[in-house]
N, C-alpha and C positions, 0 to 999 in steps of 0.2 A: 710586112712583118718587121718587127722593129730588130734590130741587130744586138744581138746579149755584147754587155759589156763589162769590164771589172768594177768594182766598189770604185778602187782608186781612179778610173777615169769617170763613172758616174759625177764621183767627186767632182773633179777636174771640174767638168762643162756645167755643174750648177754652180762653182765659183765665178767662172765666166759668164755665166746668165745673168750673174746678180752684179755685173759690172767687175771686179775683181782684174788689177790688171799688175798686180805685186804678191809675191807672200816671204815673208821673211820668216830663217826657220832655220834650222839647224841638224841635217839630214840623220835620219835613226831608221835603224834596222825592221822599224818596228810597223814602219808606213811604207816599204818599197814599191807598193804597186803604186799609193799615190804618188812618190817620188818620181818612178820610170815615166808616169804620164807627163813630165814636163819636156820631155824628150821629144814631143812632137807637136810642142805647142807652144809658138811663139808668146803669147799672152795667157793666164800672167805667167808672169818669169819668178824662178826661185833665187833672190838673194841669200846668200849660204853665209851667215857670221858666225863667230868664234864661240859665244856663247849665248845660251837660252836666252839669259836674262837681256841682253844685249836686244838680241832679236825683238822679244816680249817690248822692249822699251822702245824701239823702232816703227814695230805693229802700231802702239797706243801711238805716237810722236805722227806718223802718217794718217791714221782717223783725226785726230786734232785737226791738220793741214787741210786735210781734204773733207769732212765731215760723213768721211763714208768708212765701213767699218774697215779696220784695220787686219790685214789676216797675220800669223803667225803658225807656223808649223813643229812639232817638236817631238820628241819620243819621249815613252811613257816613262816612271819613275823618276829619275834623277833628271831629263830633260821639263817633264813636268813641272819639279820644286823649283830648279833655276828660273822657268819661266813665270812662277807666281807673282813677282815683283811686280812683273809688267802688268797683271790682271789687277792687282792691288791699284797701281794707279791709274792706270784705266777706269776702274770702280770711282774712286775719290776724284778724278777730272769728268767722270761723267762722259768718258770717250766710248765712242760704237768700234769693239774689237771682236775678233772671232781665235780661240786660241784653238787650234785644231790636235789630237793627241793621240800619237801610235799609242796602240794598247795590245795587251795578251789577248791570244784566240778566246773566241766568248766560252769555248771547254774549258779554261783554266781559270776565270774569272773567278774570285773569292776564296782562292787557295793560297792564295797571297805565294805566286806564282815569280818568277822572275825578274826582276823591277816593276812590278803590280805595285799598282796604288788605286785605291778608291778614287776615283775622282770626283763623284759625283759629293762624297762626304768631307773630300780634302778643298772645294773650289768653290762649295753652294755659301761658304760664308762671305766670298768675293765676289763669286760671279754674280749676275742677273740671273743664267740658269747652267746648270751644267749636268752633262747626260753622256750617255754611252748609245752611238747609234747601235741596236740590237740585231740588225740584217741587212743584206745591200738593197733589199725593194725598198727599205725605208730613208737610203741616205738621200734622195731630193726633200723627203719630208722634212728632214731634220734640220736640213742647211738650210731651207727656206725659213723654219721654225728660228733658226739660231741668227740669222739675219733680220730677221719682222721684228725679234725679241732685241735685239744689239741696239736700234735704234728707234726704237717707240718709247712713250714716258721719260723715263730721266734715263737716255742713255747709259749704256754701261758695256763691259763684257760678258759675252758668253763662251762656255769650254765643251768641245765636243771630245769623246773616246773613240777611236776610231780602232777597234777591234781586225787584226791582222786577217783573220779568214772574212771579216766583210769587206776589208781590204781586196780580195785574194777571187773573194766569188764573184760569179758573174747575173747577170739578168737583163732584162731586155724592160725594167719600168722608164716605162716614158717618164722625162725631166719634169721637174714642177715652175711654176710661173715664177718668175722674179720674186723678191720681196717688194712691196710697197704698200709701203708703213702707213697710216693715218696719223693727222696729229691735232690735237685740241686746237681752238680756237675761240679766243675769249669772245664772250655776249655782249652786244652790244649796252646794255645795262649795266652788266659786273665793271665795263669800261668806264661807261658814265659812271657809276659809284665811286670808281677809284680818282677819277678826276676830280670828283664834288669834295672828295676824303682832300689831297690835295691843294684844292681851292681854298679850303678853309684855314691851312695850315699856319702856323707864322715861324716853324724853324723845320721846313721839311727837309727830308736827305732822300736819293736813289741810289739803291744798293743793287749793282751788277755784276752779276757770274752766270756761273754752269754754263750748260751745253746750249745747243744750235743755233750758235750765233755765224753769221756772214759779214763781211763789207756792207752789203746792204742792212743787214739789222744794225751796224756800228751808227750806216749814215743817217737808221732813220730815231735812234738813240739821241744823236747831237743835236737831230734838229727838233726833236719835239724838247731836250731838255735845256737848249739856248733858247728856243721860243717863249716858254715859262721859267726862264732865268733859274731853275734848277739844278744845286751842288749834287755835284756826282762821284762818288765813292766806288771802288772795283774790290772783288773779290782777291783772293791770293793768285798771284800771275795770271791776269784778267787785265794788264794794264792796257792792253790793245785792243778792249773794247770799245774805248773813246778817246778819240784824239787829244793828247795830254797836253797841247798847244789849246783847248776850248780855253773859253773864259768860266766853262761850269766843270771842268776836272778838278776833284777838290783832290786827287792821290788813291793810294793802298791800301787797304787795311789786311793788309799782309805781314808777312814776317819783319820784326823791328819797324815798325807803321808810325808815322808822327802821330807822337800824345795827341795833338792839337784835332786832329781827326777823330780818333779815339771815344774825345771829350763830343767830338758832336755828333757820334752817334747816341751818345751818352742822352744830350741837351736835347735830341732831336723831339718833335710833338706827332712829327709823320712819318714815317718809314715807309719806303715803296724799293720792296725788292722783287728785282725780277731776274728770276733762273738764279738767285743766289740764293743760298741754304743757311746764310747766316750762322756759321758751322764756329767753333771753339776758336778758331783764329781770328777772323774780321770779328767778334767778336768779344775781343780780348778776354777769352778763356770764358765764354760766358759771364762777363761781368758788368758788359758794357748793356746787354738786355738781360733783362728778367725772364726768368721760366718759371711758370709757361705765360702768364700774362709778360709783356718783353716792356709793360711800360708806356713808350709812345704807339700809337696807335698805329698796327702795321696791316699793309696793301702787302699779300705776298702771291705773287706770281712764278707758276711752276706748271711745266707741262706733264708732271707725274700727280694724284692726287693723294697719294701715300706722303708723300712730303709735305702733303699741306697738316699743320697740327700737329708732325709730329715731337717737334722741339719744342717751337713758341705758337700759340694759340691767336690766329690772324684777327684784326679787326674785320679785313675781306682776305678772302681765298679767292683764287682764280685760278681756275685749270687752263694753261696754255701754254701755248709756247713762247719764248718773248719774242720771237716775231711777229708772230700773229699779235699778241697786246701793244707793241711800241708801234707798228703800221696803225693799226687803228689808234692808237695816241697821237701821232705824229699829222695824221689828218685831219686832228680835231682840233678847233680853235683855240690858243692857247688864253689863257688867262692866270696871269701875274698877278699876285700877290705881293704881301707888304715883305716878303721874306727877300728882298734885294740884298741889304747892306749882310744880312746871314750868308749869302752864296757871292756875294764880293770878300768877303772878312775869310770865309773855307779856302777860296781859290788865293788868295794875298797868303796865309797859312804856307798853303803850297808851294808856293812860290818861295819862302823864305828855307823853306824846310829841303827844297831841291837844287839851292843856292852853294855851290860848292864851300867849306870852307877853304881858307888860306893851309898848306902845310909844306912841312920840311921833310917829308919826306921822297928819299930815290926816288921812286915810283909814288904817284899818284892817282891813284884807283881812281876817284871822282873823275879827272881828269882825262884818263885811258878812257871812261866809257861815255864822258861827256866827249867825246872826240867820233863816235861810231857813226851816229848821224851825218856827220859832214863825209866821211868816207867811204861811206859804205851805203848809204843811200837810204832812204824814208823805207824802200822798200825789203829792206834786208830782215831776215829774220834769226832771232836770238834767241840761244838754246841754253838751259842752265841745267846744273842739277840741284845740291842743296850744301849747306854751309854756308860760313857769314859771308864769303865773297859774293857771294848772293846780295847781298844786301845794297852793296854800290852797284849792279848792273840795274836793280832792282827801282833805286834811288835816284839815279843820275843818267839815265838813260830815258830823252824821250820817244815814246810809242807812239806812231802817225797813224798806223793804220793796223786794221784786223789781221789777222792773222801770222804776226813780225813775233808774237813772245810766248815760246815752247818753255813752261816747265813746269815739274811732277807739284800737283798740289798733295801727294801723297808726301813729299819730302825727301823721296828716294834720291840715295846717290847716286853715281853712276849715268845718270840720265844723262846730261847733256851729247857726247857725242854718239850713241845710237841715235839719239831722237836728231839728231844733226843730219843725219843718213840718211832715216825716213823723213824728213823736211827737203832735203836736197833731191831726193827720189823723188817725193810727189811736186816739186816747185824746182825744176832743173836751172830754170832761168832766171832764179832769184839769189842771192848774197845768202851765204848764212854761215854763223858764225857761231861757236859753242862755246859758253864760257863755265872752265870748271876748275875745282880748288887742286891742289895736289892731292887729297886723300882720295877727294870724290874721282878724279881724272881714272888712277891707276885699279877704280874698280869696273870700268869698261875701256882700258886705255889698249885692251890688246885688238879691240874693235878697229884702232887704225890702221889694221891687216885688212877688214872690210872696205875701209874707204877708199885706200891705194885698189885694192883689187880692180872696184868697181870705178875707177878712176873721176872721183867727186871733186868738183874744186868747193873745197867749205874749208875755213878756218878754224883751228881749236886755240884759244886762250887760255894757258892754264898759270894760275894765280900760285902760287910755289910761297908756302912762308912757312914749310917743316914742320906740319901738327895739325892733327883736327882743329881746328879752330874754333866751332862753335862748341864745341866740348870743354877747349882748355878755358875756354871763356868763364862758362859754372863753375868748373873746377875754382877758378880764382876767386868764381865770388862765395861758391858754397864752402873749401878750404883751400885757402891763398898759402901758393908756391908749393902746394902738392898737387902733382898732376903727373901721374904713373900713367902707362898705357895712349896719350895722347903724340908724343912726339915721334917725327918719320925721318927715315932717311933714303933722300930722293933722290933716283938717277938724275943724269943731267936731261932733262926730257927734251931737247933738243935733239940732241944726239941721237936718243930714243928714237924719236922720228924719224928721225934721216935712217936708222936702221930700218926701220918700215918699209923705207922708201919714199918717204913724206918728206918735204921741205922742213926745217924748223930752224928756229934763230931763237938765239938768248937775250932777254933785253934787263936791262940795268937801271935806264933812267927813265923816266917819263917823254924825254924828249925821244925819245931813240921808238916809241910804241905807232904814231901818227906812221911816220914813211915805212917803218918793216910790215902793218898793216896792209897800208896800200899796196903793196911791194905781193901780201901775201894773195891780195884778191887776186891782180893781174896772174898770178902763176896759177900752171894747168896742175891737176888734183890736190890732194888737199896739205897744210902748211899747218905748221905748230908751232906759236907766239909762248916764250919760256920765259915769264913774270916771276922775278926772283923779287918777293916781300920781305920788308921787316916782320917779324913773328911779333916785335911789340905791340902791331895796331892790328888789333882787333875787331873796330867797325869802323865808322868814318871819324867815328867819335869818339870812341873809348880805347885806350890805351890799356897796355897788360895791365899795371899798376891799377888802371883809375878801373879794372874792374872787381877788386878789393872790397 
């Protein structure tokens, strides 16, 4: 006879079934039984951060890394709302997360009760799915449910409620099986069609994003799109899809993207994306395709079928995953077309456009992040959040391999150094580095309470030029020399850090960033790199003035 157990360790052992060997969270009153369970159980382990949101960005930052879903724990109401961010980008990166949520005993539910929130009506427009487990017989049901659902179709998050007295009761339901998901796999015909589409082309482009992609999907990307001499375009931070050293990487069509790109999605005659959504951005706001005909004729490949049609109207659809479609591309014999001097003329583009310019300024941002490579190794991975300092790691930093470049396609601030923590948690023996603006830094900067705890050796970079940036940017162009509400005034974030307990050093000139770098790998837990900017420059290019 099976031994009655509580909710919160039923919990426990279907998280460990389903591989689960982290949960990041934020401990609340409202989950104790599943909190006490980690008290006797080596794996997974509860990493404890500062705040939800942090956490939440962490969870999604570690499903990236690892392709598996990301967990997070958190208490109802106010730990709930903090933690949305993270489900928000989780949604828009297309990441497998699991956000698990104390809740009021199911007696009080709908009485708008003590930090009560609906969850199921506050998360169903982010999540994939979000529910309230109802009883303890049913929480294997549900965690297997919420795990099958995290990573089938277009990956996403899902939110479970976890009600204190299901927490609290006990029973004796036997565990449910793992998940293990199914996943499409393109036909061998819908393959041939896409290739024949292709074949015929004379200005074709490949557009790559979304989810489950591996090293192996990168390697067999390059080779079937060097085989057919094929220019290749990424998604928004997607640049570690393809090795940006190919001779077919044409760049980003991400945030501040070369016009030159731009234009030849514009010029293109064939489109073939696969797991990219060709979403308002790489599509310069919807201008670059047409809706719902997009214009050139598009090959769109998505392992969800709700994605296919729902923007732009495919010439082919293909249900898969792009692994399953680029293995079977990759082994089919390639056939070149007259489209050469188009995917020599993309990647020369590229090249000009990644070519540092000449400047006088202290610091030189190009130059700081054309320096990472050599330092920090091919295999180091970089964590960002959002703002235009974004735009030089973005620009002048090349990506070797898969899995090196963490950041929110939702646009969230704050991201880089949680998602730095869960990159450094799931890849302990790899470099990584977070780079974030001043504004964006100090809305998870109290997270370097987390890194010291858990004594991380990861670097933070933080770009300091006193003002949102990508704000005061509009502001100048939309009305010049007013700009209320955008300027900060910054601690010395060195300093900051050594109050943590962190390493940190101030740096001043571009020369002085190379050796405090290195300086910052060799040291044990993690170190804070304090990039004092001119507020004048604004992107690599434009100056305050010249954004008038």
């Amino acid at each position: 006879m099976a031994v009655p157990r509580s909710g919160g360790r039923i919990l426990m052992d279907q998280l460990r079934l389903n591989g689960v060997d982290v949960v990041f969270g934020v401990p609340g009153e409202s989950y104790l039984e599943f909190l006490d369970a980690f008290a006797d159980e080596p794996s997974p382990s509860m990493v404890t951060f500062r705040n939800e949101g942090g956490a939440s960005f962490a969870a999604e930052a570690w499903g990236r890394a690892t392709g598996r879903p990301g967990v997070c724990v958190v208490t109802r109401g106010p730990g709930a709302t903090n933690a949305s961010i993270g489900v928000h980008a989780a949604r828009q990166s297309s990441t497998p997360m699991l956000l698990l949520v104390g809740q009021v005993p199911t007696g009080h539910l709908g009485r708008e009760a003590f930090q009560e929130v609906d969850l199921g009506a506050m998360f169903s427009p982010l999540a994939k799915w979000a529910a309230e487990i109802p009883s303890v017989e049913r929480v294997p049901e549900f965690v297997s449910r919420a795990m099958h659902v995290a990573m089938t179709g277009r990956p996403g998050p899902v939110v479970l409620g976890l009600p204190e007295d299901v927490l609290s009761s006990r029973s004796d339901v036997p565990d449910a099986l793992p998940a293990a998901p199914a996943f499409p796999v393109a036909e061998d015909a819908a393959v041939e069609r896409a290739l024949d589409l292709l074949a015929a082309a004379r200005r074709p482009l490949v557009v790559v994003g979304g989810p489950g992609w591996s090293q192996a999907v990168a390697d067999d990307l390059k080779s079937f799109a060097e085989a057919w001499a094929l220019p290749v375009a990424v998604e928004l931070r997607c640049q570690d899809y393809l090795d940006n050293g190919s001779p077919v990487y044409a760049g980003d069509l991400g945030l501040g993207p070369n016009p030159s790109l731009v234009n030849r999605l514009r010029e293109a005659d064939v489109v073939l994306a696969i797991g990219a959504r060709l979403g308002d951005v790489p599509s310069a706001s919807y201008t670059a395709l047409a809706i719902p005909e997009p214009g050139p004729a598009l090959v769109h490949v998505m392992p969800d079928p709700d994605e296919l049609g729902w923007v732009y109207r495919p010439e082919h659809a293909i249900v898969s995953t792009s692994a399953a479609f680029l293995r079977a591309a990759a082994t089919r014999p390639a056939r070149r077309g007259t489209w050469g001097r188009w995917t020599e003329a993309a990647r020369e583009e590229f090249l000009r456009w990644t070519n540092p310019p000449s400047t006088d300024w202290p610091i030189d941002l190009a130059a700081v992040v054309g320096s990472l490579e050599s330092i920090a190794g091919e295999d180091a991975i970089i964590t960002n959040g959002a703002g235009n300092y974004t735009i030089w790691a973005h620009r002048y930093h090349a990506f070797r391999r898969f899995g090196t470049q963490l950041g929110p396609t939702s646009g969230a601030m704050g991201y880089g150094l949680p998602a730095a923590i869960g990159a450094k948690l799931a890849h302990p023996d790899r470099p990584v580095i977070a780079f974030a603006g001043d504004g964006c830094f100090l809305m998870n900067g109290q997270e370097l309470a987390t890194a010291v705890m858990l004594g991380l050796d990861l670097v933070i970079v933080v770009v300091d030029n006193g003002m949102l940036g990508t704000i005061r940017m509009y502001q100048e162009r939309e009305h010049p020399g007013r700009y209320p509400g955008t300027s900060l005034r910054n601690p010395d974030f060195a300093e900051l850090a050594r109050s943590f307990g962190a390493w940190g050093q101030r740096i001043d000139r571009t020369e002085e960033f190379a050796p405090a770098l290195a300086a910052a790998l060799r040291r044990p837990g993690p170190s804070l790199l304090h990039l004092r900017t001119d507020p004048d420059q604004l992107t690599p290019a434009v100056r305050t003035v010249e954004a008038r």
